[in-house]
N, C-alpha and C positions, 0 to 999 in steps of 0.2 A: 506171623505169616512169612514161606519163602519168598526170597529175591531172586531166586533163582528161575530164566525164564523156563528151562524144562518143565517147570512143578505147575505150568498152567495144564499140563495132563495129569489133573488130579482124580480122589476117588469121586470129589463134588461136580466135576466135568462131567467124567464118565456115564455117570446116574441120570445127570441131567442130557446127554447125549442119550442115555439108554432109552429113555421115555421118550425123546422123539423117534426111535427107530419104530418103537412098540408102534406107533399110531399108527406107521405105513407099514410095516409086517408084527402082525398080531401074534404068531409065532416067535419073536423075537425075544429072548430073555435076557433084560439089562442085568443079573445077577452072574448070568453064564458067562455074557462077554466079559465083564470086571473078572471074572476071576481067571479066563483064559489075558487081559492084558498083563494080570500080578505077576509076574513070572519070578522065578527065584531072582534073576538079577537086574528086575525093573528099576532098583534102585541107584543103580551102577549107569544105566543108559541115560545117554545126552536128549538131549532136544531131537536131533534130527533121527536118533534111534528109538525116539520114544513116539515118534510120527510116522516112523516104517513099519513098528512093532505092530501101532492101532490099524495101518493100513491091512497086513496081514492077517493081525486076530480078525478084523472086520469081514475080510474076503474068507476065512472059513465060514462066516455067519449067510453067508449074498451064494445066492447062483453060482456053481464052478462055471458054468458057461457067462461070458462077458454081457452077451447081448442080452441075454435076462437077468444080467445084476444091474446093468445099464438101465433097463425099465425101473430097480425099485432104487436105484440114486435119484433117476430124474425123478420120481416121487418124494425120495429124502429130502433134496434140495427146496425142491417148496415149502417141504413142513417146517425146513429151519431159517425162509427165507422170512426175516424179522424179527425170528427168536433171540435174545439178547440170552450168550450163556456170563457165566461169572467175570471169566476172564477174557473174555473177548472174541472176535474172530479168527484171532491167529493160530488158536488150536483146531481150528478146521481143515489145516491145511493136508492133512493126511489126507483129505477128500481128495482134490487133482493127483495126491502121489498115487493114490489105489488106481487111480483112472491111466497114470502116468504107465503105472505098473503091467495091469492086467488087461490094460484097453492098448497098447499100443498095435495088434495088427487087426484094430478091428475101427479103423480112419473117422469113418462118419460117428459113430456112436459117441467116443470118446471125446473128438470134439464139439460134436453137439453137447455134450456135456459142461466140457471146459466154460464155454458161452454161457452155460447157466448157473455153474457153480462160481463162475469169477466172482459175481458180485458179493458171494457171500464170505469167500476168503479168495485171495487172489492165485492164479496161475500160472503166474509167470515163468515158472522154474519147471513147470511139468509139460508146460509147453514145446520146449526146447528139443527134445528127444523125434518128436514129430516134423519140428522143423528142418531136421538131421536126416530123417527118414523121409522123409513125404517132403522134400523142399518145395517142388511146385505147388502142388496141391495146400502145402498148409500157409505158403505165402501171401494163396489166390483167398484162403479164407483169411485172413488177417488184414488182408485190404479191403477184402468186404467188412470185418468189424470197425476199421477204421471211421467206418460211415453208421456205423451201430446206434441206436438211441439210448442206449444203457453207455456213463459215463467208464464203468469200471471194463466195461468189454473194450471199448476205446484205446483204455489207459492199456491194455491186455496187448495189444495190436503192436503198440512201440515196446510196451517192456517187455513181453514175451520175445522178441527179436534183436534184443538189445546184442551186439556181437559180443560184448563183454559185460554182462551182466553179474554184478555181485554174488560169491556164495554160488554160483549157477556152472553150468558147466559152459563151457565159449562157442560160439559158433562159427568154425574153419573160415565157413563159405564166406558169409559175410564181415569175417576180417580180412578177408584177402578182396571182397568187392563189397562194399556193402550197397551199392547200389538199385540193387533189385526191391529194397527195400524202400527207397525212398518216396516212393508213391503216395505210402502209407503213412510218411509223417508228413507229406506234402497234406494230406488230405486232415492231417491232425491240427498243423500248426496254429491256425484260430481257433481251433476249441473253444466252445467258451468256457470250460473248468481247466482252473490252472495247474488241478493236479496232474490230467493229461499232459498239457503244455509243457509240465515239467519234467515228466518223462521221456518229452521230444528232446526235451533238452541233455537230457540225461543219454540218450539215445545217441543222439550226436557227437556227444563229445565223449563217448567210446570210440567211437568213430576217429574221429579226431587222434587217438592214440595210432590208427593205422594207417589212415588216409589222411592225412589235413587237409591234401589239396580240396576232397571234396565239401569236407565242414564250409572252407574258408567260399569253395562254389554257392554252394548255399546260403551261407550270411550275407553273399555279396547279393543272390536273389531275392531275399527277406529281407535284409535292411529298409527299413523305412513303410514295411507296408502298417505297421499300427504299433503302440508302444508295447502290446501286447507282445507282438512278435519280436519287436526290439529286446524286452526282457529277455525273451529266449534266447535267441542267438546270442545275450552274453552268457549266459551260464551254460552255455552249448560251447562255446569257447574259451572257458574257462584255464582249463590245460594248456589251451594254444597262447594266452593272456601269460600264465605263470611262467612260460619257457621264454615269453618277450617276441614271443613272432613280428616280425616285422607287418606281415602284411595284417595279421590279423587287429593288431595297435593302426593301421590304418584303416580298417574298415570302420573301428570304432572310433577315430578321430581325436586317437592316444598320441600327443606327439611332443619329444620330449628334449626338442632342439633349445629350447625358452626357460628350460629348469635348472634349476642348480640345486644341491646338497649339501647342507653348511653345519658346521657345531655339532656335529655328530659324537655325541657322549654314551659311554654302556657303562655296565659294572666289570670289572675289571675281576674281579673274581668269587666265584659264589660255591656253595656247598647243594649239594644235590638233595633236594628237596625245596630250594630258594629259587627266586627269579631271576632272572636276568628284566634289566630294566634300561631303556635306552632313550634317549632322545636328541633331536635334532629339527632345523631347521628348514625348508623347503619353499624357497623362493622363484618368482615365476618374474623373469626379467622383462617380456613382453610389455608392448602397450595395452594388451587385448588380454579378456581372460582365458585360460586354457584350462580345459576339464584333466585334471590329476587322476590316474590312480596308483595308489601309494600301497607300495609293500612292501616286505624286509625280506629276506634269504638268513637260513642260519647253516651253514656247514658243520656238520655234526662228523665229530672224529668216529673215526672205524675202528676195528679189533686191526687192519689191517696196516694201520696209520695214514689210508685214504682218507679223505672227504666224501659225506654223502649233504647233498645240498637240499633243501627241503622248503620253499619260497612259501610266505603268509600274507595273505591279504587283510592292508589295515584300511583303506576307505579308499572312495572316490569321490571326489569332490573338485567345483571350481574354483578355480584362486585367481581374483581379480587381478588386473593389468600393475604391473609392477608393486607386487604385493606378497607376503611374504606369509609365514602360518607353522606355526609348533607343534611337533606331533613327539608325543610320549606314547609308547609300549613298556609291556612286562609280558613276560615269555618264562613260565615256570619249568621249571624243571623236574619232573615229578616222573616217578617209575611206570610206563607204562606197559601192556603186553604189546602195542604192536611197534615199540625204537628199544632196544638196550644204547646206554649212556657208558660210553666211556670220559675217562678223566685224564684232564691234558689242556691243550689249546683247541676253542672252538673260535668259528670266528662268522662274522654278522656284517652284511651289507644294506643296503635300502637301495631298493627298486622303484624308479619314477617311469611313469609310460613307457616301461622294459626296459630303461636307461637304469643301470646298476652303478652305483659305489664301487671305490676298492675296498674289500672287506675289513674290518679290526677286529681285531684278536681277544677274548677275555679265557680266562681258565676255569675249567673244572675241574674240584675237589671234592675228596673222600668225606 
C-alpha cells in the first residue's frame, strides 16, 4: 500500500466517488470520469494537483452554468454526508476548491455551499479567496457561523479567517487589523468542542505574529473566565511565551526573579544522525512555590556563519518553596526537509519563565 498522501486519489476512490455521483445524476458515468481523471501525467501530479485535476474533470461533468451545478453539489453533499470512503475525508477536499473555483462571483450559492460541504471535508482554504473579495459580506457570514449548531461550521468561522493560515494563502487585511474579526472568536471562545477552541487558539497566535498588543488585549480579558478558556489563551500565546515577552509571562504568572540554572552539562560533540543530550539543575530559591516553565533555545549555525535560534518546550510545572528538580533532554539530530545542518559550533541555552542562560557551545560533525 502507498504512503504517499497524493495516492488517497486512487482508482478505489474514484469508483467509489463515482457511484455516489450516479445516485444524484443518473446521467453520470463513473467509467467516463475515471478515464478523463487518468491523464498521461496523473502520475507525475502532487496532492494539490491531483485535487485541482478532479475539481476540473468534475466541472466538465456538472452544469457550465454555476447556479445549476450548485443545485446538484447541494444534492451531492447529502448523499455523501455519512458515507465513509476508504481513505477518508480528506480526499473530498476538491469539493470547496470546485466551489472555490467556479462559484467565486456567484456570493450566496457558493457559500451556502461552503456551510454544508464543511462538515463533510473542511473549507478553510477556499474560504479565503471570498474573504479577499467580499470582505464585509463574507465577515458578516462568518460571525453568523460562529453561533452555527454544526461544530465543524464553527471551527470554519476562526480557521477560515485565520490571517496566517498554514498552506493557505494570507490575508492582508487582517494582518495588518485583525480586529474586525474578533467578534467571532469572542463568540467561539467557550465552545464546548475543544476542536473549535483550538482553532481560536490557533487563530490568535497568528495574530500574535502581527499584532501582540492585541493577543496580549485579549488574554488579559479571558484570563480567568474558566479553565477552559485558560487552556486557550496559552496555546494562543504560545509564540509570545517562546520570545519571553515580558508582559505575556505576567499574565500567566511566569516569574523568574526566584530561579536559578545550575550544572548545566551537554555533549560536547556528536555526529549527525546522534543526539545532543543535556542536563541540568533548576532551583527555585523562594519560600513559596513558583509555577516553572522550562525550555531550552538551540542556535543552529547558518551557511552564512549566523545563528538562527529555534527555543523548545520541555514542561511546565511547580517547584516547591526552596526546592530544587533535574531536568534531562535529548534533541536528535536527524536530516530533516524543513532545517539543513551545518557542521561547526552550535550552542544551547535553557529558558526559565523567559529567563534565558548564557548559551554553551558543542560541535557538529560529518
Amino acid at each position: 500500500m502507498s504512503t504517499l498522501l497524493k495516492d488517497i486519489y486512487s482508482e478505489e476512490f474514484y469508483q467509489a466517488f463515482g457511484k455516489q455521483v450516479k445516485m444524484v445524476v443518473p446521467t453520470f458515468s463513473p467509467a467516463r470520469f475515471l478515464k478523463k481523471i487518468q491523464s498521461p501525467d496523473w502520475h507525475q501530479k502532487e496532492l494539490k494537483d491531483r485535487m485541482r485535476h478532479t475539481a476540473d474533470m468534475l466541472h466538465r461533468e456538472l452544469p457550465a452554468d454555476f447556479t445549476q451545478a450548485a443545485l446538484v453539489l447541494d444534492k451531492l453533499t447529502d448523499q455523501l454526508n455519512g458515507f465513509r470512503f476508504p481513505s477518508g475525508s480528506l480526499a473530498l477536499m476538491f469539493l470547496p476548491d470546485y466551489v472555490e473555483r467556479y462559484g467565486i462571483d456567484h456570493f450566496d450559492q457558493a457559500v451556502a455551499l461552503f456551510e454544508k460541504i464543511t462538515p463533510i471535508t473542511s473549507c478553510e482554504f477556499a474560504v479565503r479567496p471570498f474573504l479577499i473579495r467580499y470582505p464585509d459580506a463574507m465577515l458578516k457570514r462568518m460571525i453568523a457561523w460562529s453561533k452555527h449548531s454544526n461544530h465543524h461550521v464553527r471551527r470554519l468561522a476562526s480557521e477560515g479567517s485565520r490571517p496566517r493560515l498554514p498552506w493557505a494563502i494570507a490575508l492582508p487585511a487582517f494582518k495588518k487589523d485583525p480586529r474586525p474579526a474578533l467578534p467571532l472568536l469572542e463568540n467561539l471562545r467557550n465552545d464546548p468542542s475543544e476542536y473549535v477552541r483550538r482553532s481560536v487558539a490557533n487563530h490568535l497566535n497568528d495574530i500574535a505574529k502581527d499584532n501582540p498588543s492585541v493577543v496580549l488585549e485579549v488574554a488579559r480579558k479571558w484570563k480567568g473566565l474558566s479553565p477552559e478558556t485558560d487552556a486557550l489563551i496559552k496555546h494562543a500565546c504560545r509564540t509570545l511565551l517562546k520570545k519571553g515577552d515580558a508582559d505575556v509571562l505576567s499574565i500567566h504568572g511566569l516569574d523568574a526573579r526566584y530561579l536559578e540554572v545550575s550544572k548545566l552539562q551537554q555533549t560536547r560533540k556528536l555526529r549527525m544522525g546522534e543526539s545532543l543530550n543535556f542536563e541540568c539543575t533548576v532551583s527555585n530559591k523562594s519560600k513559596k512555590p513558583v509555577l516553572t516553565r522550562l525550555e531550552y533555545a538551540l542556535y543552529f549555525l547558518r551557511q552564512n556563519g549566523q545563528y538562527g535560534k529555534k527555543v523548545f518546550k520541555i514542561s511546565e510545572k511547580t517547584i516547591p518553596g526552596n526546592s530544587s528538580i533535574e531536568v534531562s533532554r535529548s534533541h536528535a539530530f536527524r536530516r530533516i526537509t524543513t532545517r539543513v545542518y551545518y557542521t561547526g559550533i552550535q550552542r544551547l541555552s535553557i529558558i526559565v519563565n523567559g529567563k534565558e542562560t548564557e548559551p554553551v557551545e558543542f560541535r557538529l560533525i560529518t
